[in-house]
DOTOR-314194 format. One record per residue (C-alpha): x, y, z. Coordinates in steps of 0.1 Angstrom, whole numbers, plus 5000, padded with zeros to 4 digits. Layout:
N
XYZ/...
# end
This chain:
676
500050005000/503250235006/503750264967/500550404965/500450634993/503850824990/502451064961/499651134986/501951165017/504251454995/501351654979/499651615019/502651685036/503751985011/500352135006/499552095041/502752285053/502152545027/498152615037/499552565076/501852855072/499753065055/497453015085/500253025112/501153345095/497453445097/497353415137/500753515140/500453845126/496453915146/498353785178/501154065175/497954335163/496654275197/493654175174/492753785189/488853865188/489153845151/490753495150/487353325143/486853495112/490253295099/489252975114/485453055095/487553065063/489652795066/486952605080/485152745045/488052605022/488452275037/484552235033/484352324997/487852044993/485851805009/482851884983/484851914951/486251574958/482751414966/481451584935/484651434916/483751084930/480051084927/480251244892/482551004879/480750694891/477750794876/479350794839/479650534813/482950304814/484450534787/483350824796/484850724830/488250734814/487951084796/486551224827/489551104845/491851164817/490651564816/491251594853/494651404853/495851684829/494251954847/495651834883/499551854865/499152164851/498052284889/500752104907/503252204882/502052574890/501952534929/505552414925/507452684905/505352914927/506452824959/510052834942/509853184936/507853274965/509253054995/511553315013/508853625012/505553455013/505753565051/506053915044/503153895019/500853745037/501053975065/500654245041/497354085033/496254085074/497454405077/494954555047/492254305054/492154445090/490854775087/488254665061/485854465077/485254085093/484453945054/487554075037/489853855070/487453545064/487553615025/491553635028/492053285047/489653125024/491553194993/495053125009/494152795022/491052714995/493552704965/495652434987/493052254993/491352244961/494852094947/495051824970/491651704966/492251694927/495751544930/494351294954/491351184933/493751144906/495950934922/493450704938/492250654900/495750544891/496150324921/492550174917/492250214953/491150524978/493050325008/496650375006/496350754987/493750895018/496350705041/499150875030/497751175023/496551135055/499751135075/501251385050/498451635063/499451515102/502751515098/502451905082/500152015111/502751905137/505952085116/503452415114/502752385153/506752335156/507552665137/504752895153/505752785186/509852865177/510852525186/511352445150/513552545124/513552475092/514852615053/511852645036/513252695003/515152375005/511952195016/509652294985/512552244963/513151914968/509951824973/509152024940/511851834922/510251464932/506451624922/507351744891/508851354881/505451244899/503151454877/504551324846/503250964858/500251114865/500151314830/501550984813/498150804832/496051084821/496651064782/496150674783/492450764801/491851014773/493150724748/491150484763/488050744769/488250754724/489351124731/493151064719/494550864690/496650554695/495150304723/496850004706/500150194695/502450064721/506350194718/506649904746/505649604765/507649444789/504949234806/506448904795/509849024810/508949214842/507149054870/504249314879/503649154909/507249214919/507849494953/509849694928/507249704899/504849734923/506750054939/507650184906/503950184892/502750304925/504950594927/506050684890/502650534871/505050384849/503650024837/505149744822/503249874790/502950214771/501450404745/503750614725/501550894733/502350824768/506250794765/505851144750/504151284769/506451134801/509351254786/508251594772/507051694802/510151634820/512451744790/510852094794/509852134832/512552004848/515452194833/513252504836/512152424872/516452374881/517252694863/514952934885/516252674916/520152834907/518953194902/519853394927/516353434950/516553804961/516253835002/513353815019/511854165026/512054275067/508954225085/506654435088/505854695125/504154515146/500054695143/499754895173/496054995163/493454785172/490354755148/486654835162/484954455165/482654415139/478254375146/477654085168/475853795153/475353445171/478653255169/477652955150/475653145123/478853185098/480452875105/477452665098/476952855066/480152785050/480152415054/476452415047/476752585016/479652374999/477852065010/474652184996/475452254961/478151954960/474851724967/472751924943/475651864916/475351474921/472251434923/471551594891/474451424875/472951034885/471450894860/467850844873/465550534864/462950624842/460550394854/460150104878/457449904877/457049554891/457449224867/456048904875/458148584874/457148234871/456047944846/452848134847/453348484847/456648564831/456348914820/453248984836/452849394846/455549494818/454649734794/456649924768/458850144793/460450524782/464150494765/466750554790/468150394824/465250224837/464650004865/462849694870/461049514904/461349124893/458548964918/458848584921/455248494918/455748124914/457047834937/460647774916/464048004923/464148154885/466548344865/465248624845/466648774814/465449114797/466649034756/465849144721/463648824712/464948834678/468048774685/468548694721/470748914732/470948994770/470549374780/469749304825/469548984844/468648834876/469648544891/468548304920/465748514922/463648294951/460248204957/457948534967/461148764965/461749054947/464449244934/465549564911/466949494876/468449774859/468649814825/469450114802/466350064767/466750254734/464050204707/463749814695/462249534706/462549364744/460849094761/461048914791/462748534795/462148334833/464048024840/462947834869/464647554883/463947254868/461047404845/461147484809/461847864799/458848094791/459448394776/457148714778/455048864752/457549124729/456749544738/458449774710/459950094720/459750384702/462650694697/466150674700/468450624733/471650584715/473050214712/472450024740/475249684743/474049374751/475749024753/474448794725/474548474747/476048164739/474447854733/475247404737/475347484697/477947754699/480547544719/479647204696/482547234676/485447364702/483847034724/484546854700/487946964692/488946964725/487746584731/489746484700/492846674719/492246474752/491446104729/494646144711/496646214745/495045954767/496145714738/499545844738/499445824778/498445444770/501645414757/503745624782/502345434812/502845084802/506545174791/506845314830/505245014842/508144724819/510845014832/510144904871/509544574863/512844544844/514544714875/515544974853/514445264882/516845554864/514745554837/511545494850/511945834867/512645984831/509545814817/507445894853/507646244847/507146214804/503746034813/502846264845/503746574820/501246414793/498446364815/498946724832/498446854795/495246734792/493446964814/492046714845/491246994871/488246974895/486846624886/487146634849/487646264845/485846204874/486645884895/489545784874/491446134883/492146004914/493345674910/495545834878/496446144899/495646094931/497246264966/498246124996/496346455015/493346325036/494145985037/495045715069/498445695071/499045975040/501345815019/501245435039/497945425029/496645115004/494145374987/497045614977/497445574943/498945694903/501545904895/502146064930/502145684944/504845634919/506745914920/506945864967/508345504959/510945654929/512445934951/512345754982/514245434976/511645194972/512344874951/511044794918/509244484939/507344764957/506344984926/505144674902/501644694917/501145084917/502345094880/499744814867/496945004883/498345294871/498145144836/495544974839/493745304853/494645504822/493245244800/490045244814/489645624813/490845584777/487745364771/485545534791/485945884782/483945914747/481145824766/481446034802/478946354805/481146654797/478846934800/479747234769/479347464799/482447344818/484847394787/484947784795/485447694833/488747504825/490147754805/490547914843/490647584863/493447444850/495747694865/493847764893/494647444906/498647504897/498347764917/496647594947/498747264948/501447294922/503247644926/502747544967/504347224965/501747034977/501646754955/505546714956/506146374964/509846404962/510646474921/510846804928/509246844893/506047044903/507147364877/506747104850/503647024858/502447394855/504347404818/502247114813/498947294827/499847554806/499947384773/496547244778/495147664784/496747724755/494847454742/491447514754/492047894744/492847794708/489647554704/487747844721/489248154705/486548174676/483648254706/486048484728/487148654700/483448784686/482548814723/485449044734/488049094707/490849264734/490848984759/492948744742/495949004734/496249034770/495848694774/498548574751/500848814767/500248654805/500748334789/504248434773/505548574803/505048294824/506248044799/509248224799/509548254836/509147874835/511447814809/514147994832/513947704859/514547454835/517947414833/520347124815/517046904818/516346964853/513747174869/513947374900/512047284929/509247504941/511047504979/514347594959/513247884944/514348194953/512248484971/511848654939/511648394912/508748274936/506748604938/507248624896/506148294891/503048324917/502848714904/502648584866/500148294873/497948564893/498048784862/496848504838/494148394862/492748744866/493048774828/491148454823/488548504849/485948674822/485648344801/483448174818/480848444822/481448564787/481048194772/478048134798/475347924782/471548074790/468747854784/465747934764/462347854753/
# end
């Protein structure tokens, strides 16, 4: 979380010290004036400008939340650009000004004094408003790059403590500190800061359709560096410098720095004049102003911010332009729906019947999806929201165990703009990669046939050296194959069985297959021993072999393996669970890689029509951990899981993470939906 706080902590700590000064300076100056009744009035303003901060960046948030997915990004894109130009401002300001800010700022008491309560209020407003503004902006920003609010408020956080105390320090003379070293180094480390943050800004506005060149990348590195690493981590966190960029980005990056930078240096090596003398002490106290009941102002100013901040949301959230209540049920699906207005409209699904049901809203002719709902139980009801343009929609229930009815069709008249829906995916659609894929799996189980009875004449020969060679050319087959999570049901245990959970673990006469195998090989057990395991073994693998063309494989579960496969390297291979002394568990993952690769190829034809970007970031996670395997494998030898080292371990673990993440859409995208 510390990568993603430190930009925070600096523009908290630096903006906080700056706005705390100007407020120290403030009290400092009516303290000496002999003028302590009109302290209020400052804390009223700053009490003002930290109220319309805390608005701006709820109107930031809400605002944002409330757009489309790509409008989203050129929101954030805008504001990314906007928040560098003001940082970059703040920081060649505070260069210039640093040494006689003090001086100026008790100029400003001094004339605000003898005109009035408003003009004080009105002058700590500004000086602590335009801080606070910044930091809400810079903060939002960041958060967006990060993807998180928890470590960017937490640093920020502490930066704003840690500023508070150094202010206290100074008014109180028990600090010192140079100032104009401060905001120049601190300037120096912003200024690289905001060009991540410009860098993440013009890949928003790329990906928001506002900027040319999303897919025009002068780089990608993500099959070479580990993103999961500490110091990718750090480097993103801090710099917003990713494995991959746009060349838009780069520019951008590197312009920015090529021109502010040098400039920024330059003005640090001019000679700064010196700071003016202070001015007299004021000697002459100002009348108090009219009384008025303490609390009146104060109330106002955080009233008023917070006011108009909710008025901006609420007007910005899209509201539903309808809700009316839909019955659900073999009976009465669609019941109370009539042609609803175009826009963002939302939906009460009552479960009249005695079945849990999903519901669907879809174009009938075509069967695309646009809301649904599912689990929806007995007597229940629950919102669906759906955004409708003109066209055609009706209403599909599902229950449990019933046959789909679908809704009488309602056409909607006008426009709406284009409304995306997912054209579901039906046992039809994944026919042919099914049937691919079982040819895949028959022509390796026959090939397996053949591996495993040459292991089993290896230990009955006594040759053990290279029945540990062909142990780990059969287990390395049959890991290709994609048995994760019961695919071959009961014969996945007795081919690939673990000692975990049974009496006696690996003693135990039920432990069985490779792993059985692989204890006796790497433990010193005699061939005598290891005859038995290896016929059942064999004898295992033929049976699957005969049994498979026949065994219920569902079309549904194809998708799932595509992200089983290395979800269970991941639980038990990258762990070293299943290590039963070969120390060959990062060939088994090569092995569960090949069969993703293979599932993705006899499935590419779907994904690719249902999102066309998904497998370019796929293929990417796949190369980079290929390659990170293909590093521990070494003169024919793999390393060990427990060998690794601390960082080849987090890559590896990093890099599987990545692909799974990757892969996690496929199942819903590839989800089949029944109908009537």
């Amino acid at each position: 979380m510390w990568d993603d706080a430190f930009p925070s902590f600096l523009i908290g700590l630096r903006e906080g010290l700056e706005a705390g000064l100007i407020v120290s300076i403030l009290i400092a100056t009516l303290v000496r004036a002999d003028a302590k009744s009109r302290l209020p009035q400052v804390w009223t303003g700053v009490l003002a400008a930290i109220a319309l901060a805390l608005s701006f960046g709820a109107v930031l948030t809400f605002t944002a939340a409330n757009l489309s997915a790509t409008a989203q990004e050129a929101f954030g894109g805008v504001l990314s650009v906007i928040a560098v130009a003001f940082v970059t401002a703040m920081v060649f300001w505070m260069r210039r000004s640093a040494r006689t800010f003090s001086g100026e700022i008790r100029e400003k008491v001094t004339g605000a004094l003898g005109m009035g309560a408003g003009v004080l209020m009105l002058t700590s407003f500004l000086a602590v408003g335009r801080e606070g503004l910044e930091t809400a902006l810079f903060l939002w920003t960041t958060a967006r790059a990060a993807g998180e609010s928890a470590g960017p408020l937490t640093g920020a956080g502490i930066g704003l403590v840690l500023a508070a105390a150094l202010c206290w320090g100074l008014y109180r003379r028990v600090l010192r500190i140079n100032l104009t070293k401060f905001f120049t180094a601190t300037g120096a480390v912003l200024i690289v800061i905001a060009a991540g943050v410009l860098g993440y800004g013009l890949r928003d506005l790329q990906e928001g359709g506002v900027l040319p060149g999303q897919t025009a990348y002068a780089f990608d590195l993500s099959g070479s560096v580990d993103a999961g690493s500490w110091y990718s981590t750090l480097i993103q966190g801090v710099f917003n410098l990713m494995p991959t960029m746009t060349w838009l980005q780069v520019i951008g990056y590197v312009g920015y720095l090529a021109v502010v930078m040098p400039l920024f240096v330059r003005g640090v090596k001019t000679k700064t004049p010196e700071p003016a003398p202070a001015p007299a002490e004021l000697s002459e106290s100002t009348p108090s102003p009219r009384r008025r009941p303490v609390w009146v102002v104060p109330v106002a100013v955080v009233a008023v911010p917070a006011v108009v901040a909710g008025l901006v949301v609420a007007f910005s959230r899209p509201k539903p332009a309808s809700s009316e209540t839909v019955a659900v049920s073999e009976t009465e699906c669609g019941k109370g729906f009539t042609a609803p207005d175009t826009g963002r409209q939302t939906f009460q699904m009552h479960n009249t019947g005695d079945k849990t049901a999903e519901v669907y809203l879809i174009d009938p002719a075509t069967n695309a999806v646009y809301g649904e709902v599912e689990g929806l139980a007995p007597g229940t009801t629950r919102d669906l929201v759906a955004t409708v343009a003109g066209g055609s929609y009706a209403w599909r229930c599902v229950p449990t165990g019933a046959k789909a009815v679908t809704s009488t069709t309602v056409h909607v008249s006008g426009g709406g703009g284009a409304v995306k829906a997912v054209v579901p995916v039906s046992e039809n659609d994944l026919a042919a990669p099914l049937k691919a894929y079982k040819v895949y799996v028959d022509q390796g189980l026959a090939t397996l046939e053949t591996q495993t009875r040459q292991l089993g004449a290896d230990i009955a020969g006594n040759h053990l050296a290279k029945a540990r060679t062909d142990w780990l050319t059969a287990h390395r087959t049959y890991s290709s194959l994609g048995a994760a999570y019961g695919t071959f049901e009961d014969f996945d245990q007795k081919i690939n069985g673990r000692a975990d959970g049974l009496a006696g673990g690996v003693e135990n006469k039920d432990f069985a297959g490779f792993h059985r195998i692989e204890y006796g090989l790497w433990h010193g057990q005699s061939a005598g021993e290891l005859k038995v395991p290896a016929q059942q073994l064999a004898a295992a693998v033929v049976g699957l072999r005969k049994a498979f063309p026949t065994q219920d494989f569902d079309p549904g579960d194809l998708p799932l393996r595509a992200h089983e496969i290395l979800e269970n390297a991941l639980q038990f291979e990258l762990t070293g669970d299943t290590d039963e002394g070969s120390g060959t568990n990062l060939a088994t993952v090569d092995s569960n890689l090949a069969g993703t690769r293979e599932l993705l190829t006899v499935l590419k034809p779907l994904l690719t029509k249902e999102s066309p970007k998904l497998l370019t970031g796929v293929d990417a996670d796949i190369a980079r951990l290929q390659k990170l395997l293909d590093s521990e494998h070494r003169g024919g030898s793999w390393t060990p899981v427990e060998q690794l080292d601390d960082t080849a371990k987090a890559q590896l673990d990093g890099a599987t993470g990545q692909l799974l993440e990757d892969l996690a859409p496929v199942p819903d995208l590839l989800e089949i939906r029944k109908s009537a």
